[in-house]
C-alpha positions as CSV (number, residue, x, y, z in Angstrom):
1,X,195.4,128.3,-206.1
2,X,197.5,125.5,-208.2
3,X,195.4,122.2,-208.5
4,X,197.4,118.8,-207.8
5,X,199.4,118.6,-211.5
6,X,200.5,122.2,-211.9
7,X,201.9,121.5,-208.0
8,X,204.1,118.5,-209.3
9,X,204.9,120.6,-212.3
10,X,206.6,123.6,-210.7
11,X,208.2,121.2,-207.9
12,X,209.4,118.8,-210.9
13,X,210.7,122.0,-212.2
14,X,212.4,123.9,-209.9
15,X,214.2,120.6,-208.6
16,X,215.5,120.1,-211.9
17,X,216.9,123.7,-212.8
18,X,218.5,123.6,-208.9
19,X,219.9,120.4,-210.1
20,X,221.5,121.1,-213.1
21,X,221.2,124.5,-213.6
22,X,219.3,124.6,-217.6
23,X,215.8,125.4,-218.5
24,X,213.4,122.9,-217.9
25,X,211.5,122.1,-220.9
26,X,207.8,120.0,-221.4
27,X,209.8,116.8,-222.4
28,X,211.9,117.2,-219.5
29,X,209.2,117.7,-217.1
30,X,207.2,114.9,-218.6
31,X,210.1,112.3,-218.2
32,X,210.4,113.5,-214.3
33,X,207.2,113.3,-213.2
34,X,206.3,110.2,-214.7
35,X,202.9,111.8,-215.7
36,X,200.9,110.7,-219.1
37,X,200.4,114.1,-220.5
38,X,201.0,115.2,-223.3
39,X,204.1,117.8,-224.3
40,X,201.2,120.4,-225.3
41,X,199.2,119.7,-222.1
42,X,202.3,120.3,-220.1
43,X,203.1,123.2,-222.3
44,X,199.7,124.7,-221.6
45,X,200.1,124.4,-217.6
46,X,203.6,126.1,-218.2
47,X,201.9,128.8,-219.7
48,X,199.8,129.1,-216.8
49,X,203.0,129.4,-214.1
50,X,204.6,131.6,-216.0
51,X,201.8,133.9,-216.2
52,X,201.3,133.2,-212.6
53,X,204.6,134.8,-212.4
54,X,206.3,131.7,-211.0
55,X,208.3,130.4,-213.8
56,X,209.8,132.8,-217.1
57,X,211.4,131.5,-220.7
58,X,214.9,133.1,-220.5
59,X,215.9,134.7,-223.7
60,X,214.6,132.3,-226.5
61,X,214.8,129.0,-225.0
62,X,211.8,126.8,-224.7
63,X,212.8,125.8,-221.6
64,X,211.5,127.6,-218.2
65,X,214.0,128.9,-214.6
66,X,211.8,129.8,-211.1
67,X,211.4,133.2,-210.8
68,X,212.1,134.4,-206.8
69,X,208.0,133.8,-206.7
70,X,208.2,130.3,-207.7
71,X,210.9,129.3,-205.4
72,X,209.2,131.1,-202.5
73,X,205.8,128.9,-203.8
74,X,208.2,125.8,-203.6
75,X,210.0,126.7,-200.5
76,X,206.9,127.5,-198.5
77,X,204.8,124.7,-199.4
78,X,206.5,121.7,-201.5
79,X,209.9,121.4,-199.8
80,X,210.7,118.0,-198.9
81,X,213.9,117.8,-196.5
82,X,215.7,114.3,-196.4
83,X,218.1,113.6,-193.6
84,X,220.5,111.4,-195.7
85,X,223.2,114.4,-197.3
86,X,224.3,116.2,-194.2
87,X,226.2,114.7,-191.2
88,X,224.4,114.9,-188.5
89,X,224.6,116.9,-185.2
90,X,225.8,114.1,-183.3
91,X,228.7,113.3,-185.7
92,X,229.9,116.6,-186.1
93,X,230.2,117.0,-182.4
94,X,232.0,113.6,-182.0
95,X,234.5,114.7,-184.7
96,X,235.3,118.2,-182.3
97,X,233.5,120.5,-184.3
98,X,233.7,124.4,-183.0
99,X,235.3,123.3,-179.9
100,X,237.4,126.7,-178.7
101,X,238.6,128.7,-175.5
102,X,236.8,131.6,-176.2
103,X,233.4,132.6,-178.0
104,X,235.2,134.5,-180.9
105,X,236.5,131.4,-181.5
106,X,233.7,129.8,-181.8
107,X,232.0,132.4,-184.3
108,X,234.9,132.2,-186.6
109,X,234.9,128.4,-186.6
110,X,231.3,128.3,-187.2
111,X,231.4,130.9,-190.6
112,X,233.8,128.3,-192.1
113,X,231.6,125.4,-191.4
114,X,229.0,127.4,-192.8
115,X,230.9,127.9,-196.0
116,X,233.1,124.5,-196.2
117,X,229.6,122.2,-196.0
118,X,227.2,124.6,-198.3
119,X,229.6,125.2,-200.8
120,X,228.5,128.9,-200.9
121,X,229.1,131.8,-198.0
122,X,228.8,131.4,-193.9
123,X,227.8,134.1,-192.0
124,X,227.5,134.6,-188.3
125,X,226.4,137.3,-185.9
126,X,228.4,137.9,-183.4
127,X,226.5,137.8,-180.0
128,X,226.1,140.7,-178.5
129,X,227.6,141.1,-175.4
130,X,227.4,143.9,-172.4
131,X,230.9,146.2,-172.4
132,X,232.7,144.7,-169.2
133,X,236.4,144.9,-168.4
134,X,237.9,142.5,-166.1
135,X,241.0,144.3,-165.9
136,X,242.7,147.9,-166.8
137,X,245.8,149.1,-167.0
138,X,247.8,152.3,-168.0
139,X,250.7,152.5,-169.7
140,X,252.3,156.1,-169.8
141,X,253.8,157.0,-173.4
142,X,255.1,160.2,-174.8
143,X,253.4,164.0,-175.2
144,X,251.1,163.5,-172.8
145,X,249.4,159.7,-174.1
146,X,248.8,156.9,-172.1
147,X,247.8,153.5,-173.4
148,X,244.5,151.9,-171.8
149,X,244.9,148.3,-172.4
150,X,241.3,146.5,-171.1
151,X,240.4,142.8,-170.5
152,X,237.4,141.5,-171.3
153,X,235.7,138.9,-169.2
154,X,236.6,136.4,-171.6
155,X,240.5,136.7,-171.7
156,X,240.3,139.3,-175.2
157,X,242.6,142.4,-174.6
158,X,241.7,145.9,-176.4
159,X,244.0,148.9,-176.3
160,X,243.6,152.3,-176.8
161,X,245.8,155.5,-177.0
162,X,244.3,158.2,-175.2
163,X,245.5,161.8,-174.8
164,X,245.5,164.1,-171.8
165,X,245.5,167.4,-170.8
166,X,248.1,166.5,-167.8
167,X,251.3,164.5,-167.7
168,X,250.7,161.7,-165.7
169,X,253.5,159.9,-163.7
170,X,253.4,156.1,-164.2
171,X,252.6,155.8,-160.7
172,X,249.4,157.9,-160.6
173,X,248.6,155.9,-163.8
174,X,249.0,152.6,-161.7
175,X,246.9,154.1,-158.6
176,X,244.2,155.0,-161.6
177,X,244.1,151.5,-162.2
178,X,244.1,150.2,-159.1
179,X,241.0,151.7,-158.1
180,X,238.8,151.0,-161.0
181,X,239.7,147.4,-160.9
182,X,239.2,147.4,-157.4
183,X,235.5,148.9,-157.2
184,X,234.5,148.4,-160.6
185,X,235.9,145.4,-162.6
186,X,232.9,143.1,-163.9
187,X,230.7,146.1,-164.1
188,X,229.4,146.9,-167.5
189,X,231.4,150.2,-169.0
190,X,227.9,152.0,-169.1
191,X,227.4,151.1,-165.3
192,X,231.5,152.5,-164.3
193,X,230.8,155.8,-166.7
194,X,227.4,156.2,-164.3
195,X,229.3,155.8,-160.9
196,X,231.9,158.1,-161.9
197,X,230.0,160.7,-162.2
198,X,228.7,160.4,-159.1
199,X,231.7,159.5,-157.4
200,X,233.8,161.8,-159.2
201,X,234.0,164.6,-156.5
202,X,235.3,161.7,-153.9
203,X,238.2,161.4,-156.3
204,X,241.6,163.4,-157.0
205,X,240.6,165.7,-159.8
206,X,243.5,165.0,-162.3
207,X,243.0,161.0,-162.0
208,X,239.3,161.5,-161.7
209,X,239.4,162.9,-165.6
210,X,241.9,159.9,-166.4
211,X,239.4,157.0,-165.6
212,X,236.7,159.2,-167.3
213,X,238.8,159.5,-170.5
214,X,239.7,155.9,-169.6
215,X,235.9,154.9,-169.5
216,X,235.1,156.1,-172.8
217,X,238.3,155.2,-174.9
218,X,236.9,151.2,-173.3
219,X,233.7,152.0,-174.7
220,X,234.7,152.6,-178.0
221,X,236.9,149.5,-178.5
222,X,234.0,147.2,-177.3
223,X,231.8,148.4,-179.7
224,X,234.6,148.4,-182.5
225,X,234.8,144.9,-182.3
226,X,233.5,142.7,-185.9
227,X,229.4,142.5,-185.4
228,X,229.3,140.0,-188.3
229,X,232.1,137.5,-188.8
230,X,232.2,136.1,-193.5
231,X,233.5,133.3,-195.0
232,X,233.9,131.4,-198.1
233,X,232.7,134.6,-200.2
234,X,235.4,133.1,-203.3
235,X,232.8,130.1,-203.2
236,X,231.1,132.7,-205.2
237,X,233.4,132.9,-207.9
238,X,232.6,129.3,-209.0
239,X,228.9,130.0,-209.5
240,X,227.5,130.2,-212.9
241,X,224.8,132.8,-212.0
242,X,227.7,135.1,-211.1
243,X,230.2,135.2,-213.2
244,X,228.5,136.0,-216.2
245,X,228.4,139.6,-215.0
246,X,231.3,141.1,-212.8
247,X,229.2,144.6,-211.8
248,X,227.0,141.8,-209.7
249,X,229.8,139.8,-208.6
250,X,231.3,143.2,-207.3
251,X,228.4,144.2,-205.7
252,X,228.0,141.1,-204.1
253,X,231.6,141.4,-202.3
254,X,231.0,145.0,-201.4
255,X,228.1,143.6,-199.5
256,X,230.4,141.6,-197.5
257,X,233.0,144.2,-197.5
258,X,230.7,146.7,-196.1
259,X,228.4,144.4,-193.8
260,X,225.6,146.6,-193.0
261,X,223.1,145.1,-194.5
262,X,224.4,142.0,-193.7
263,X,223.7,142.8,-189.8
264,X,220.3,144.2,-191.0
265,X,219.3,140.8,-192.5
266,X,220.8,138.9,-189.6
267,X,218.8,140.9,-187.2
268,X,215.7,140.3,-188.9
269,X,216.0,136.7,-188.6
270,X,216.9,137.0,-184.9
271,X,213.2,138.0,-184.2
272,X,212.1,134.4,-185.5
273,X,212.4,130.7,-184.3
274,X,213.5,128.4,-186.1
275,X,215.2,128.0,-189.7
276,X,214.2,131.4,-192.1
277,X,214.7,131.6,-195.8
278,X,214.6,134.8,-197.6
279,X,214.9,135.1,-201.6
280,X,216.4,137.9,-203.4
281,X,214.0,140.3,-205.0
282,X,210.9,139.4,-203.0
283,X,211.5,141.8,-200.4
284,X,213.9,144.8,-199.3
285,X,216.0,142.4,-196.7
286,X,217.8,140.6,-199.4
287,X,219.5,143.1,-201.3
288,X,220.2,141.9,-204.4
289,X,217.6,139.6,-206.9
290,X,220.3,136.8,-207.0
291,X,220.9,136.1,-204.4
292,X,219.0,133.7,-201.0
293,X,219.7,133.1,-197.5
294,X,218.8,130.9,-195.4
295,X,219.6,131.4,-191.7
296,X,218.5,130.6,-188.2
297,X,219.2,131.8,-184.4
298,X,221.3,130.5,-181.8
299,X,220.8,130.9,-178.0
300,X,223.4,130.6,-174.9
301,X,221.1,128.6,-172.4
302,X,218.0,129.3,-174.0
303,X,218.3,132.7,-174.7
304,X,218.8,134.0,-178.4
305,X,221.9,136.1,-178.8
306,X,222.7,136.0,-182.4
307,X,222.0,134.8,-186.0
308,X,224.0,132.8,-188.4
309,X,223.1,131.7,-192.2
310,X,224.3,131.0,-195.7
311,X,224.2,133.1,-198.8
312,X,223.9,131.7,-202.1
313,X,222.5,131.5,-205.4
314,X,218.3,131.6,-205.6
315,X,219.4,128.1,-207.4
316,X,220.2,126.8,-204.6
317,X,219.6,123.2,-202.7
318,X,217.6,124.4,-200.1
319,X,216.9,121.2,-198.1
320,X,220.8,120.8,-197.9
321,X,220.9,124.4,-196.7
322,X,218.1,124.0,-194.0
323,X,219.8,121.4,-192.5
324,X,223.6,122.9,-192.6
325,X,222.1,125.9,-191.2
326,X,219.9,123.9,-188.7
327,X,222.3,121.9,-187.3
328,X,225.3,124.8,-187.1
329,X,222.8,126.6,-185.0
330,X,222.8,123.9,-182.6
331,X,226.7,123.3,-182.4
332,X,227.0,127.0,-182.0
333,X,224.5,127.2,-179.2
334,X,226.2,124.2,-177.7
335,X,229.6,125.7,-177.7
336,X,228.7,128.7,-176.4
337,X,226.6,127.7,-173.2
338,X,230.1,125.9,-172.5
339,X,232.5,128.8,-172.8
340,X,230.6,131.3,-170.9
């Protein structure tokens, strides 16, 4: 347990390194907080965080950083968040923020607010949403191919080459079609493959095994579709953390190359209400020691269907980034309960 002055010491501290980015030394601190100590007094209670493990001397200055320890101290219990910085949710929506047709739209509109307001990278989950077709067709193409172009509910078109073992006319391919948009357009793909089986033996045998090949070629290009939508990663690029070592900087972009773990971050953060923040090097959710996140669900009519967040620096403003985050969440949320 800190008492009251090592409390204002370590938030004096970590405000000041997030603000301009040096070590914080005893004069510094003493300045700041506007306390009469003396520079050995604070020196002493320095001594004490660091070996607290929440502040460290980098290389030989006499200054001190946060380690991910002391900014999860000052995150979880000293935070102060003004409401003075960010626009708030009323303005954004006024000036037409994420206003779109569709909800991809709206996902990729939200990852550049993300990134154009924190300065850093937007990320959004893509909500995840049951495989329906509203429409199929089949398009007959050479050696025995056929293209299977779907419609999603929401106007999106997928298509997909699929080869048979028969040559189908283009007018078997269009009575193929007819049927399943007739009996089983708005049905999820996992409910059609389920009645086809059962149905199968009602059907004509060589269009039977089309709409069963058709069935799974329209499963595969739902799921294909982006789970997590990036942006702004370059914002990286201008952060001094970063650049001073490229193997880290390279890392960092595989990370949103590959996405993985992205989606296993995001999903952790889905199980919680509310604005999370997560600091590299604490735990195994944030892969790399540099790096935070600060992220928060979104719902579709009060349901939670996806996460969204920004990745930056553990030097970074974090009120600023609770309230970007914060209010994003609700624009999102907003925009999709309207393009359902």
């Amino acid at each position: 347990m800190l008492d009251d002055r090592s409390k204002l010491l370590l938030k004096t501290l970590v405000e000041r390194y997030i603000a301009d980015g040096q070590p914080v030394g005893s004069r510094t601190l003493s300045r700041a907080t506007g306390l009469e100590l003396s520079p050995a007094t604070i020196r002493n209670v320095m001594s004490d965080l660091e070996e607290l493990g929440l502040i460290v001397s980098p290389h030989t200055s006499a200054g001190r950083v946060p380690t991910a320890k002391g900014y999860r101290l000052f995150v979880d219990t000293m935070l102060t968040v003004r409401r003075d910085d960010v626009p708030r949710l009323d303005q954004l929506q006024a000036a037409g923020s994420l206003v779109a047709d569709r909800p991809r739209q709206v996902i990729s509109q939200a990852a550049h607010m993300l990134s154009s307001l924190s300065q850093f990278v937007g990320v959004v989950m893509a909500p995840k949403r049951p495989s329906v077709f509203r429409h199929i067709e089949f398009l007959s193409l050479s050696d025995r191919r056929v293209l299977v172009i779907l419609v999603s509910p929401d106007g999106e078109v997928q298509n997909r080459i699929i080869h048979t073992q028969t040559e189908y006319t283009q007018s078997q391919l269009q009575e193929a079609a007819n049927f399943l948009n007739s009996h089983y357009a708005g049905l999820t793909i996992d409910a059609v493959r389920e009645r086809l089986r059962t149905e199968v033996d009602a059907l004509r045998s060589e269009i039977a095994g089309l709409m069963v090949k058709a069935v799974e070629a329209g499963s595969d290009a739902m799921q294909e579709q982006d789970d997590v939508v990036v942006s702004g990663e370059r914002n990286l690029l201008s952060v001094s953390e970063f650049t001073h070592d490229m193997g880290h900087l390279r890392k960092m972009f595989d990370l949103f190359e590959q996405k993985t773990q992205l989606m296993r971050l995001l999903e952790v953060s889905n199980q919680a209400e509310g604005v999370r923040i997560f600091i590299g090097g604490e735990s195994q959710v944030v892969p790399f020691e540099e790096l935070s996140v600060v992220s928060a669900p979104y719902e579709v009519d009060g349901t939670v269907v996806g996460t969204l967040g920004v990745i930056g620096p553990q030097r970074m403003p974090y009120d600023r980034m609770i309230q970007i985050v914060d209010i994003t969440a609700k624009l999102v949320s907003n925009a999709l309960s309207q393009t359902k």
